[in-house]
N, C-alpha and C positions, 0 to 999 in steps of 0.2 A: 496525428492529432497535433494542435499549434498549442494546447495546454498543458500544462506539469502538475499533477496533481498527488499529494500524499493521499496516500488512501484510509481514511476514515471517512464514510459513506451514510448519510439518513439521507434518503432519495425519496421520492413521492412516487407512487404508481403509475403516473405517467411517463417512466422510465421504460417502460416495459414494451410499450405499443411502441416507441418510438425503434429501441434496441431491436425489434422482432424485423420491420422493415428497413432497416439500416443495412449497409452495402457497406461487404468486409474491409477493411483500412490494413496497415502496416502488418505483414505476418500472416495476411491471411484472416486475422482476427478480427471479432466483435471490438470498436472499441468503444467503451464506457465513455471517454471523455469527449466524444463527437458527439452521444446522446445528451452529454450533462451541458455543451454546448449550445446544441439544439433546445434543451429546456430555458435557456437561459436567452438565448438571440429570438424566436419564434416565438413561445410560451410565454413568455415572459415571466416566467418561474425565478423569483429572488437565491443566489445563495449566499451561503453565510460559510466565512474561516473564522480558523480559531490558531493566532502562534502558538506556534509548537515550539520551546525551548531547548532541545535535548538532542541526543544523537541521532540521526536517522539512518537505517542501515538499507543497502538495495537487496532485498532480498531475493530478488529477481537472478541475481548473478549465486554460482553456486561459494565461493569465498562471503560473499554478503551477509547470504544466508546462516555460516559458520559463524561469522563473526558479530549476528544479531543472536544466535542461540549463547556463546563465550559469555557475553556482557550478561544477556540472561540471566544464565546461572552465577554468574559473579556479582551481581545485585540481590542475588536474595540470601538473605540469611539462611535459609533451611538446607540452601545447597552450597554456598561459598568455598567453605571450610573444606570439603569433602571433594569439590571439585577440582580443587587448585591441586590438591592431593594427586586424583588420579589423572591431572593434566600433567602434571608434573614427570609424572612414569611415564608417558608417551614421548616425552621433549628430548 
């Protein structure tokens, strides 16, 4: 795919017919952003972003993933406290 896109997604149901007859890309995979392409060059389906000010983690990679769960729990009060605690025993 030639797009980068964070993933937060309200798509329209003409996502689906497109996705079902679409020919796999990178990986063997469906990709989402060929379809949302398609809706966009063809369809002439408008989208809309919205900046995102904040950290963005790749969750895709398995450290990513660790390190979007970390911050997680280190943002919330309920678990902060208690976390850092038994991060702390592991270090």
């Amino acid at each position: 795919s030639s797009g980068t896109w964070w993933r937060r997604y309200i798509l329209q149901p003409e996502i689906f017919s497109i996705l079902a007859g679409q020919e796999r890309g990178s990986g063997d995979e469906i990709q989402i952003t060929d379809a949302m392409i398609t809706l966009m060059n063809k369809m002439k389906q408008p989208f809309y972003a919205v900046r995102f000010d904040g950290k963005i983690y790749d969750c895709g990679s398995k450290i990513g993933f660790l390190m979007a769960n970390v911050a997680y729990a280190l943002e919330r009060d309920d678990l902060a406290s208690e976390f850092k605690s038994e991060l702390a025993k592991v270090l």
